[in-house]
N, C-alpha and C positions, 0 to 999 in steps of 0.2 A: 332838248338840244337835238338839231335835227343831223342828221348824216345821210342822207340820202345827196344824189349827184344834182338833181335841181336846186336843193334847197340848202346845202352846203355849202354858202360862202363865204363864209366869216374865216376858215383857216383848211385850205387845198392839202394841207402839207401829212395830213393821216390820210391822202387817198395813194391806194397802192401802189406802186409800180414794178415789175420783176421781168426778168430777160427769160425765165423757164419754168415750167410750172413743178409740183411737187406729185407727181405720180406715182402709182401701182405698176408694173408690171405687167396687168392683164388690161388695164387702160390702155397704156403706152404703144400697148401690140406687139409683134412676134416683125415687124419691119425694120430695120436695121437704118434704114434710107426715109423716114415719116417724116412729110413734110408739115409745117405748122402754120397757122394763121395768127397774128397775134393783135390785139385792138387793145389801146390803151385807153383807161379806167372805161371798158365797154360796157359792163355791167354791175349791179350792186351786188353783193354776198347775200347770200340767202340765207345768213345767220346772226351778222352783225350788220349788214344795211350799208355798209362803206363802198364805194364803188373800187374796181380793183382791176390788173390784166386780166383779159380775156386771153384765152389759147384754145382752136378748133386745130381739130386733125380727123384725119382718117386710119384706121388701129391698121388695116388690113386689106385686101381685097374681098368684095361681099361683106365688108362690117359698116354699120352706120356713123357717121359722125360724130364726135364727141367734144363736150368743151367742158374747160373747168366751171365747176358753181359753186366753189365759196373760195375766200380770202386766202393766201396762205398764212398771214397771222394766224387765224381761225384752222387750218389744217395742220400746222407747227405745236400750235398750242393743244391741239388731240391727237397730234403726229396720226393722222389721215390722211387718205390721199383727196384731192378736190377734186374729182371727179365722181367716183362711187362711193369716199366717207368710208374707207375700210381701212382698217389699220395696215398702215403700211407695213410693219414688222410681222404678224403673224394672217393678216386677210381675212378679219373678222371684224364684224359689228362693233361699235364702240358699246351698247351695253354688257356683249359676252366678255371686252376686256376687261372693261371695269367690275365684270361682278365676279373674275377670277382673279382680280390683281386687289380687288376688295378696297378699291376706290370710290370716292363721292365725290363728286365734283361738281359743286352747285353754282352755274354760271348767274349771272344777275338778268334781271329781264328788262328793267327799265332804260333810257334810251343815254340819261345821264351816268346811269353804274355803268351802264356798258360800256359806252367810251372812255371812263376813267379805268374799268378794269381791261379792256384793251393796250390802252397805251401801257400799262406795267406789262403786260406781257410783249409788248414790245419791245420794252426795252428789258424785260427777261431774254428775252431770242435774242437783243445784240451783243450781250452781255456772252451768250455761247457761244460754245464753235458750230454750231449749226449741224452736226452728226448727229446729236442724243438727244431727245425729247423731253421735252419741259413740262415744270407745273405739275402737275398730280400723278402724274406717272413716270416721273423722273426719278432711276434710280431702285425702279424695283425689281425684283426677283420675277421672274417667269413661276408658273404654280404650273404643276397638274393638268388643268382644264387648259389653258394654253396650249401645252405640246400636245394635248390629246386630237383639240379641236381644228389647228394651225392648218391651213393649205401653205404648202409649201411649196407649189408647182401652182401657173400662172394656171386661169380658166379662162380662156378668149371664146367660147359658147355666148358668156356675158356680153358683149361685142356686135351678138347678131343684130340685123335691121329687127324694127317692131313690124306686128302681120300687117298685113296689108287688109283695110278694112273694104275695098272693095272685093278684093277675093273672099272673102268671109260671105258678102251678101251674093255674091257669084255675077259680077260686073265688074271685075277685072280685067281689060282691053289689053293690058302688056305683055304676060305669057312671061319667056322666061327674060325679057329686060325691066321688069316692074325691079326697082330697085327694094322691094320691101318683103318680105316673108311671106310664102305663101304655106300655111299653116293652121292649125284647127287654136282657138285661142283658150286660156285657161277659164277653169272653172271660175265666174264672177264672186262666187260665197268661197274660193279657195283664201285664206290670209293673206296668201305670201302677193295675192293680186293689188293688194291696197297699202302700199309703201308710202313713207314721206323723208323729207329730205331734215328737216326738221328732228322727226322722233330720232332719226339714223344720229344725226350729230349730238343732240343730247343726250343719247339713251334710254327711251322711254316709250314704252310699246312698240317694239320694233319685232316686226312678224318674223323677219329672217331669225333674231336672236331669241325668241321664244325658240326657235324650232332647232335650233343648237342646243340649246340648255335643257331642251328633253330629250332630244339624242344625248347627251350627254351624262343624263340620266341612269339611261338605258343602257347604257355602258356594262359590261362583265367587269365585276369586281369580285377582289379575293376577297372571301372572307371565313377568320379563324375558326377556328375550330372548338368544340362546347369544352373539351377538357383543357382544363386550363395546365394539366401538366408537360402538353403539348408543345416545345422550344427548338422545333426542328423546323427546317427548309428544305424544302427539294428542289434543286436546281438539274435542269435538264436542255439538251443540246449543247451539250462539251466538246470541244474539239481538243485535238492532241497538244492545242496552241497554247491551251489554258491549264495553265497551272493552280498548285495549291495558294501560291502567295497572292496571284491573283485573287481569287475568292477572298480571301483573308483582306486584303489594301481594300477592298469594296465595302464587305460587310463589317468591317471591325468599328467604321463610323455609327453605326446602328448599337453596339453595345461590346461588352465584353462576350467572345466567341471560347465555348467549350471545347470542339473538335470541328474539323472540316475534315470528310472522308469522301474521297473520289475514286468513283467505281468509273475506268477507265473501258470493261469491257463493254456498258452498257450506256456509257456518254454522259454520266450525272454524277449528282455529288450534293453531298448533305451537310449541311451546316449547321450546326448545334449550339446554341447560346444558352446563355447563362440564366436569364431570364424571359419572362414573355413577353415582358415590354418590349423589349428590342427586339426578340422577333417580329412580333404585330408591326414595329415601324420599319423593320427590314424588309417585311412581305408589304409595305404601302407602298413605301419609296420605290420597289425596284420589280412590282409586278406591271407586264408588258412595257419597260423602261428599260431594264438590265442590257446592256450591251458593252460585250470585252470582247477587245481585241477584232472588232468590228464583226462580232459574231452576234445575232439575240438570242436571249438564254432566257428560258420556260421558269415561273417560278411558282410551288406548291408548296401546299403544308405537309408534314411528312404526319404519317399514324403514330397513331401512340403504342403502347409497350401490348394491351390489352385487345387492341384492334389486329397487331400482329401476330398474336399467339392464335388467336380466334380466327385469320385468314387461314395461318398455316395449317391448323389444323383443318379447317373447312375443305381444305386442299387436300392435304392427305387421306379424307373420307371419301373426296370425290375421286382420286386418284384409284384407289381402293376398288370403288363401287366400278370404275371402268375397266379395269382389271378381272372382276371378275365377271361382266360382260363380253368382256371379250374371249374369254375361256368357254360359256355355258353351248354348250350345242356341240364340244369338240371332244372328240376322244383319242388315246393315244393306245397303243402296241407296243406291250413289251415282253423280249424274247431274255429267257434265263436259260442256260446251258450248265449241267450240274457234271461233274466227273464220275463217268460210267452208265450213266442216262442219258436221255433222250433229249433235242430242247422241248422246253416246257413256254407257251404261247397264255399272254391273260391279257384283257383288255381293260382300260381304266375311263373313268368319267373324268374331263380335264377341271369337272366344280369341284370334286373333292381335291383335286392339287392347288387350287390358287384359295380355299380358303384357311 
């Protein structure tokens, strides 16, 4: 069954039409006044073949042109945006969403599944209110790797003209009205140089999303501690704002809590559970996460009972040993005056008083 715009005539009525497209942010641009070009069914999708609106703009001044390239059926149903295929809600790859929201979603390839699985999602999107994203990732919980990875602020860098390949070979006649970049171009054997529009939308060897998912990697994580009789937290950067119930309404979903003791002279405070279950999921859930009272609050594993006697001490020895460095080399004068003698003068070493 063919769906292409030439050869599509037997039923016109699945070819798209829409008054505005389904944008990002950093597509859209930073212009409050963008004007738009729009050509009805001017092109085919570059994922399902259906011809659909076209929409051209300009993001910016000095940015290049841009148009949508796939459907918004096909954008709705990966809630992307159609222009760069980034998730519109967190501004990532579709395979970093789906391999943090721990979805599969195995599109059909053949030209007769497609069309039949198209139209349910069709009529899934009219069936919605059109705010909340359908299909496989409708309804689910944000993880970890989402908030970690999320841009939350728009990147219009993305936006610039591509170089100018006569500058490159140094036969560029424009100077600074060449509309295109004048710039050194990336490394050809770099990944990130070899994109597709394709692997973007299904998720599958996508250079950008490897290279999130290894920073991601690389991430600092907390992690417990060998004695397992260890059931303390260290919470750090307290303000006067934060109280004891605070900490308590936070942590008590993690387990049943022993003490919570807040040392207010030094801005922290220690939370004591019951067990080490709940600790360990107290220190997952709320390491570089924690935020009360729109403050962020440091979260560590507190020492154990054996590591504390063994600092304090280690402390006392070296306190000791400075102590009596700071004496060696000094002497003191002392004068005794007896009744019906004379004074009487004798000098002391200050190592025999500090040991």
């Amino acid at each position: 069954m063919a769906t292409s715009k030439g050869a599509n005539t037997y039923n016109r009525q699945n070819w798209e039409e829409s008054e505005f497209p389904l944008l990002c942010q950093t597509c859209l641009g930073d212009n409050p006044y963008v004007r738009m070009m729009k050509e009805k069914h001017g092109k085919e999708c570059k994922t399902c073949n259906r011809p659909f609106t076209v929409f051209r703009w300009c993001p910016g001044a000095r940015m290049r042109f841009k148009k949508t390239e796939v459907c918004q059926t096909c954008s709705q149903m990966k809630n992307i945006c159609q222009t760069c295929l980034l998730d519109l809600e967190y501004g990532l790859p579709v395979q970093v969403r789906d391999a943090a929201l721990r979805v599969q979603d195995s599109l059909p390839k053949s030209d007769v599944n497609k069309e039949f699985y198209m139209q349910n999602v069709e009529r899934e999107i009219e069936n919605s209110d059109g705010t909340n994203p359908v299909g496989a990732i409708a309804n689910k919980v944000p993880s970890d790797m989402l908030l970690k990875l999320a841009r939350t602020s728009p990147y219009y860098k993305r936006n610039r003209p591509h170089i100018c390949s006569f500058w490159v070979k140094g036969e560029c006649k424009r100077g600074e009205e060449c509309p295109y970049r004048h710039d050194k171009p990336t490394d050809p054997d770099d990944p990130l140089a070899n994109q597709n529009i394709k692997d973007r939308f299904y998720g599958t060897n996508d250079p950008v999303a490897d290279k999130l998912l290894r920073r991601y990697q690389d991430m600092p994580k907390l992690e417990p501690p060998e004695d397992e009789t260890v059931t303390t937290l260290y919470v750090g950067g307290l303000s006067e704002a934060i109280e004891v119930d605070d900490l308590k309404n936070h942590f008590y979903q993690f387990g049943e809590i022993r003490s919570v003791n807040v040392v207010q002279k030094q801005q922290c405070a220690f939370v004591q559970f019951t067990s080490r279950t709940s600790a360990e999921a107290a220190a997952e859930k709320s390491f570089n996460k924690l935020i009360l009272k729109g403050q962020r609050l440091s979260i560590k594993w507190g020492r154990s009972q054996g590591q504390q006697q063994s600092t304090k001490k280690d402390d006392e020895e070296e306190m000791s040993e400075h102590q009596r460095g700071q004496c060696r080399g000094k002497f003191f004068i002392s004068i005794h005056r007896e009744r019906g003698k004379g004074p009487r003068v004798s000098v002391h070493d200050s190592s025999d008083l500090c040991t």
